[in-house]
C-alpha positions as a printed NumPy array, in Angstrom:
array([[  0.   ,   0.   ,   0.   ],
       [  1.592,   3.159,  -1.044],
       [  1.48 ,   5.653,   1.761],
       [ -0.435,   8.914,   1.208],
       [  2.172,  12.45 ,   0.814],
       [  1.58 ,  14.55 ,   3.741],
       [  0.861,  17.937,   3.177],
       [  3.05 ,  20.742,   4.163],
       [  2.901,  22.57 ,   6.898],
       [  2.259,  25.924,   6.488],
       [  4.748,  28.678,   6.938],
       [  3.562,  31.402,   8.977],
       [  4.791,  34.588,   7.668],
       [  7.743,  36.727,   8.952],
       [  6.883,  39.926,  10.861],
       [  8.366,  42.727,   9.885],
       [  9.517,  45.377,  13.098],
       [  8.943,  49.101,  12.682],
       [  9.667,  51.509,  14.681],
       [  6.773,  53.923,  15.862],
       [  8.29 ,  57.533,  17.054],
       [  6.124,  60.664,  18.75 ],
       [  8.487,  63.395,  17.288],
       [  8.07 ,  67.06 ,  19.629],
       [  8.229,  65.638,  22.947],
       [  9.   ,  68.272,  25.287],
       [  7.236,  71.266,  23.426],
       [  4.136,  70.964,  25.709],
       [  2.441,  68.804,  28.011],
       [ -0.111,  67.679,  25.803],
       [  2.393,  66.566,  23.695],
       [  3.976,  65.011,  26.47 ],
       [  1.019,  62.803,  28.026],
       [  0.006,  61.505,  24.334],
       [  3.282,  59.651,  24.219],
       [  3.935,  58.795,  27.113],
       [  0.412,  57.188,  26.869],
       [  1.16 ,  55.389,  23.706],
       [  4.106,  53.795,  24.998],
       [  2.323,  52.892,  28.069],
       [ -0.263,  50.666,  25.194],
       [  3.021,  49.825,  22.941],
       [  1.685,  51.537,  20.331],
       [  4.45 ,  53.832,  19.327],
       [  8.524,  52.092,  20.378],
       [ 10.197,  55.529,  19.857],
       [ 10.183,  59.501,  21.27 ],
       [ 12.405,  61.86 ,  20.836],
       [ 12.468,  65.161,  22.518],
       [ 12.679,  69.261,  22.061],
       [ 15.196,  69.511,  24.778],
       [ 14.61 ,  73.333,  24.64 ],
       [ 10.889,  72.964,  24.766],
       [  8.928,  74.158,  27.911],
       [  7.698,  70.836,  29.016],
       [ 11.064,  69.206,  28.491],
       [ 12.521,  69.106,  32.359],
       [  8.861,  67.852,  33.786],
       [  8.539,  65.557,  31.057],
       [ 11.892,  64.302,  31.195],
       [ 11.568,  63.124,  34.582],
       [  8.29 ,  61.215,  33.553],
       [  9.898,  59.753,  30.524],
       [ 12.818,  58.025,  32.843],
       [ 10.292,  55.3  ,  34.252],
       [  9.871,  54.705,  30.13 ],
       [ 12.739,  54.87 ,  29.106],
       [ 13.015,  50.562,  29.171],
       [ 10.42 ,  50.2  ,  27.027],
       [ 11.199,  52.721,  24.276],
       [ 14.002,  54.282,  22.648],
       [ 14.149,  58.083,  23.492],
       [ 16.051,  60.04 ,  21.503],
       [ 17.502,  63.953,  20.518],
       [ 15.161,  65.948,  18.438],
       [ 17.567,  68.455,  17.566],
       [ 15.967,  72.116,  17.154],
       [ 17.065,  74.901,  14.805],
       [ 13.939,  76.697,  14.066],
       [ 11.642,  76.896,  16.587],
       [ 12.305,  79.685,  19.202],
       [ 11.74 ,  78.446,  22.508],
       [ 14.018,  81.446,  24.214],
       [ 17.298,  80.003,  23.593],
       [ 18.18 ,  82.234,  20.336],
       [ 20.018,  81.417,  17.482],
       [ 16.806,  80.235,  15.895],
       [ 15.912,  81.055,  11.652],
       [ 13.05 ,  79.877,  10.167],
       [ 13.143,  76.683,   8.109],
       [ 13.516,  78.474,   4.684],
       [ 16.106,  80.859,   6.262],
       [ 17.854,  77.958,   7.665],
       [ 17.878,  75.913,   4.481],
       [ 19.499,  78.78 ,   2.002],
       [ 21.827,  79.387,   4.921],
       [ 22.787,  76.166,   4.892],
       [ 23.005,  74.655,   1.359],
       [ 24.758,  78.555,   0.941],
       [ 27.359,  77.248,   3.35 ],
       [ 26.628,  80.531,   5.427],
       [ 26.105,  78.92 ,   8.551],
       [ 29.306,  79.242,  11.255],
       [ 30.221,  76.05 ,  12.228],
       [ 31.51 ,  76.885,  15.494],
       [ 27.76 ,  78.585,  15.973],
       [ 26.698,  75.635,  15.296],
       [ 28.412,  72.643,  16.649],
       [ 27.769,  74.765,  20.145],
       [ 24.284,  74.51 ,  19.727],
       [ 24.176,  70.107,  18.944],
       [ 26.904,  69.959,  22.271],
       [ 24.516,  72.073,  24.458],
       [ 20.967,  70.431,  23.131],
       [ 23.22 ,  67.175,  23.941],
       [ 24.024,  68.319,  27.288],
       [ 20.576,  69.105,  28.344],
       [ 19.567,  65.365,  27.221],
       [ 22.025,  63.91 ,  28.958],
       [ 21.873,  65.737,  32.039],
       [ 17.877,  65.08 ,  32.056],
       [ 18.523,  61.418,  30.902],
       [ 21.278,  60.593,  32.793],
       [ 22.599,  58.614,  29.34 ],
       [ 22.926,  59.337,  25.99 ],
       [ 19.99 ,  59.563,  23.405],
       [ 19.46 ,  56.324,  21.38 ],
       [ 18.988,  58.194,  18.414],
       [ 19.028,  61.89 ,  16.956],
       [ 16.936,  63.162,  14.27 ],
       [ 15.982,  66.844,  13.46 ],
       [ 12.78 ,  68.858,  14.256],
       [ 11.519,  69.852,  10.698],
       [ 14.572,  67.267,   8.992],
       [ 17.236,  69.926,   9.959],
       [ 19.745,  67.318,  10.951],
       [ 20.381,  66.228,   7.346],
       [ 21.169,  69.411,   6.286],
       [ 24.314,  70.68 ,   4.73 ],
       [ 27.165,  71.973,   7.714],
       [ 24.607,  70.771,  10.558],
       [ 24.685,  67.045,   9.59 ],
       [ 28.717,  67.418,   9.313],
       [ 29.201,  69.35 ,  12.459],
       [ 26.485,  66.42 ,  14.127],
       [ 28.679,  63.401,  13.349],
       [ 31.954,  65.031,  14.61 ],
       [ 29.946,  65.791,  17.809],
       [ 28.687,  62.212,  18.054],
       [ 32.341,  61.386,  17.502],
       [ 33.543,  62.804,  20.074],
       [ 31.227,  62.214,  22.338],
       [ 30.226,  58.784,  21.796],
       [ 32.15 ,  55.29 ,  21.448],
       [ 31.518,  51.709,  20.249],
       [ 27.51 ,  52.205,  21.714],
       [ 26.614,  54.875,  18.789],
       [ 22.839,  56.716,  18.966],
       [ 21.226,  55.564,  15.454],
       [ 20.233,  58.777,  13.163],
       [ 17.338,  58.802,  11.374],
       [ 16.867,  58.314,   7.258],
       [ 14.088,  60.376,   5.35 ],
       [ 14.42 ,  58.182,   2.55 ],
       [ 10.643,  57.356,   1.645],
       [  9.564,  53.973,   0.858],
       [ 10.27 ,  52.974,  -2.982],
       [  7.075,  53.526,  -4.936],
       [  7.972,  51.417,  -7.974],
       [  8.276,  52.694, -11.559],
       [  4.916,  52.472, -12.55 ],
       [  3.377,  54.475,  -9.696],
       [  3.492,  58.615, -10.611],
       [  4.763,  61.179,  -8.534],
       [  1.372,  61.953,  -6.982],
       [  0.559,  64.848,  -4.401],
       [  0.582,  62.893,  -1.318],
       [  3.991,  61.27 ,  -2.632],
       [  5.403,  64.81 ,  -2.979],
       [  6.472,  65.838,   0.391],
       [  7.844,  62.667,   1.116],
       [ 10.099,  63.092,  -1.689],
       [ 11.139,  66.588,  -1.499],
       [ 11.919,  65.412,   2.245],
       [ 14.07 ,  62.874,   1.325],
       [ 15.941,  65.344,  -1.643],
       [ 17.441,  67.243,   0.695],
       [ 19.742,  65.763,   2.328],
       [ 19.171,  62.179,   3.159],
       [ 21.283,  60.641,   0.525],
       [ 24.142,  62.652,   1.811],
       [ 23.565,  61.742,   5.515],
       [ 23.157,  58.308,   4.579],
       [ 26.674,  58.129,   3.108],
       [ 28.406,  59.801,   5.741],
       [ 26.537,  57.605,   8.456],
       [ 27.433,  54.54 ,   6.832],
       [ 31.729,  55.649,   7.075],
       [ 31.198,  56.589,  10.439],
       [ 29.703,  53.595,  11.525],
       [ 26.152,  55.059,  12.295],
       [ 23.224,  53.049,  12.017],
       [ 19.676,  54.467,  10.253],
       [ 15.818,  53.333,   9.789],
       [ 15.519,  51.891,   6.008],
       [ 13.342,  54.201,   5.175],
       [ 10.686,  57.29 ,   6.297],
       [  6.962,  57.064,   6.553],
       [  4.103,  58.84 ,   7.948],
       [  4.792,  62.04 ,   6.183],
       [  1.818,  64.284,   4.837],
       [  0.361,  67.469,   4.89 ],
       [ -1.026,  67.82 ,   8.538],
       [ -4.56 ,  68.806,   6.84 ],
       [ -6.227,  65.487,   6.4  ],
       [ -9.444,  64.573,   7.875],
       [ -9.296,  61.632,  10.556],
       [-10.615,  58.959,   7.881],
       [ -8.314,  60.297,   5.199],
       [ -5.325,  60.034,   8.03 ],
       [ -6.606,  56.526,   8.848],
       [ -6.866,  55.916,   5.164],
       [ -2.809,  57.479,   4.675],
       [ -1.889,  55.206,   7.407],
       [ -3.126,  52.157,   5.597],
       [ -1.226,  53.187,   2.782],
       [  2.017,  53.417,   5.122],
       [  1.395,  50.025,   6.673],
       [  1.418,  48.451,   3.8  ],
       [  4.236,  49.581,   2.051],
       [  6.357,  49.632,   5.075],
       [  9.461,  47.295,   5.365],
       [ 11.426,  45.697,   8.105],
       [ 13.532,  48.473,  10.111],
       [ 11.33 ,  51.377,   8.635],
       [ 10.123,  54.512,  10.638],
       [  6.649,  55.709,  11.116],
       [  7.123,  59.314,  12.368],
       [  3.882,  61.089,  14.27 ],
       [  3.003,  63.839,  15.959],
       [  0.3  ,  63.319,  18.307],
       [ -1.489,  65.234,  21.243],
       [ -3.84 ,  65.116,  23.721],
       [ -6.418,  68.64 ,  23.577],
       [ -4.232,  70.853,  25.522],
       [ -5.022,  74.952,  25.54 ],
       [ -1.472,  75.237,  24.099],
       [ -0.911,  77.766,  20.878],
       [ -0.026,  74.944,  18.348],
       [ -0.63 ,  75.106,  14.728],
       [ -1.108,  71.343,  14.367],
       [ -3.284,  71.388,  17.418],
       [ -5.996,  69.725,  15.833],
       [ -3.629,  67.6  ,  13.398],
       [ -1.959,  66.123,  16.524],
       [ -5.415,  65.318,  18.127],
       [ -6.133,  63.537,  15.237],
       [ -3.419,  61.555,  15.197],
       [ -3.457,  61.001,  18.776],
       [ -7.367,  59.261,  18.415],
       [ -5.822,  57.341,  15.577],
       [ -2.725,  55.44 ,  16.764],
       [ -4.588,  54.606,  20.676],
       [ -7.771,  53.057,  18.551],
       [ -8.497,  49.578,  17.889],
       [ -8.207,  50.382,  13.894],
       [ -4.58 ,  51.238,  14.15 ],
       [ -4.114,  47.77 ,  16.02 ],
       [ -6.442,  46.202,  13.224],
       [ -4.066,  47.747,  10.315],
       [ -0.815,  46.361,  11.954],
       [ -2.121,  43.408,  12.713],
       [ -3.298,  42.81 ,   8.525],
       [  0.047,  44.22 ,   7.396],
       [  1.656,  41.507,   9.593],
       [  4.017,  44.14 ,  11.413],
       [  5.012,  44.702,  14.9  ],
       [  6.112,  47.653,  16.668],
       [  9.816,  47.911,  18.051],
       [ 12.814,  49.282,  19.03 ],
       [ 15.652,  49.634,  15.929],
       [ 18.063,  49.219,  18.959],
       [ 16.75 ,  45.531,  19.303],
       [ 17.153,  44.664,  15.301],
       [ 21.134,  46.13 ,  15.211],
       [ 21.766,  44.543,  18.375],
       [ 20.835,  41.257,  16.755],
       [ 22.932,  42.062,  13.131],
       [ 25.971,  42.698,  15.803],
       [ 25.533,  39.426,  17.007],
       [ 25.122,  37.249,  14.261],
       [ 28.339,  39.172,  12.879],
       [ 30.125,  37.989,  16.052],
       [ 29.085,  34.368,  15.635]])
């Protein structure tokens, strides 16, 4: 009697890990309690933080009891005033910058003292440094932030964040909400990415989450579909949410949004069909390292 072929079992499908990050932490308190709510849930694995911002010392001492659970990291701030000076707006900044008109002794000052007042908050270094508004791949300021990181940092190096957007594929047109994305990524991420990668700095794969700030809470929900599913293992999902707070905000109601988004049961529902998981990067280099050692 011939025996019967057994089927095979089925493969369950690889999980991909993003990484989930509240950018503006620090800049007020509502602000502050949305993220430190969403990592309480696990919905977001990453924060990083306005060290100049008004709620930054209170919130820093909240975000310590966190701080096991999610990577916190430096959002370093060149354009919004919070009393500290030396602030231009971001088109200011830019033509500054890609002008080479900026002093770099002006400026490497101002990465070592928004490090400082991490650290000193922290008690550690930041896990990872991006910019408020992108400004840390900019011409002069992304140069002067790796010889900071240099010199301040050894083996244990803070991962900086890529705004390369996702790959749409050659068949899919440059559309509007594909624009800003783009434009993001055009200035300056290519060039970050190279120097990163001879320095021995680790990045996300790519940049999502990026829009407009003037979509309706279905259209947001419908954008972060969109994300989801294009989003590979070791991307970012940036966000900016808030609870209401009576601060003056021009993405007050933007953040709200957001904020009702990522703590509902759809955002678990849209992970959960794009098979991904939310995590820190810290945890997927840590495991490169040690299959490299093995």
């Amino acid at each position: 009697m011939t025996a019967r072929p057994q089927p095979e079992p089925e493969l369950t499908p690889a999980r991909r890990v993003i990484s989930v990050c509240v950018d503006d932490f620090g800049q007020h308190e509502g602000i502050n309690q949305a993220a430190l709510d969403l990592a309480g849930r696990r919905r977001v694995s990453a924060i990083s933080c306005l060290v100049d911002g008004p709620a930054w010392p209170a919130g820093a001492a909240a975000l310590r009891a966190h701080a096991a659970s999610v990577e916190v990291g430096l959002h370093l701030n060149f354009t919004e005033d919070f009393g500290q000076g030396g602030c231009r707006t971001l088109p200011r900044l830019m033509a500054c910058a890609y002008g080479r008109r900026l002093d770099r002794t002006v400026i490497r000052a101002a990465i070592q003292r928004q490090f400082d007042r991490f650290e000193q908050a922290m008690g550690r270094p930041p896990d990872f440094v991006d910019g408020h508004q992108h400004v840390h791949q900019l011409p002069v300021i992304r140069d002067q932030l790796i010889a900071v990181m240099d010199q301040r940092h050894g083996p244990a190096r803070p991962w900086l964040r890529s705004t390369l957007p996702a790959a749409r594929g050659p068949s899919i047109p440059l559309s509007p909400a594909h624009f800003k994305p783009w434009l993001i990524g055009r200035l300056g991420a290519q060039s970050l990415r190279m120097l990163a990668r001879r320095r021995g700095y680790p990045q996300n794969s790519h940049l999502v989450g990026v829009y407009g700030f003037g979509l309706s809470e279905t259209d947001y929900l419908l954008r972060m579909k969109a994300w989801l599913a294009c989003a590979g293992d070791g991307d970012l999902l940036m966000c900016h949410p808030s609870l209401p707070w009576p601060a003056r905000d021009p993405l007050r109601e933007a953040r709200n949004r957001e904020y009702r988004v990522l703590s509902g049961e759809r955002f678990s529902a849209l992970l959960e069909s794009a098979q991904l998981e939310i995590g820190p990067l810290r945890d997927r280099w840590a495991s490169v390292a040690g299959d490299a050692d093995g």
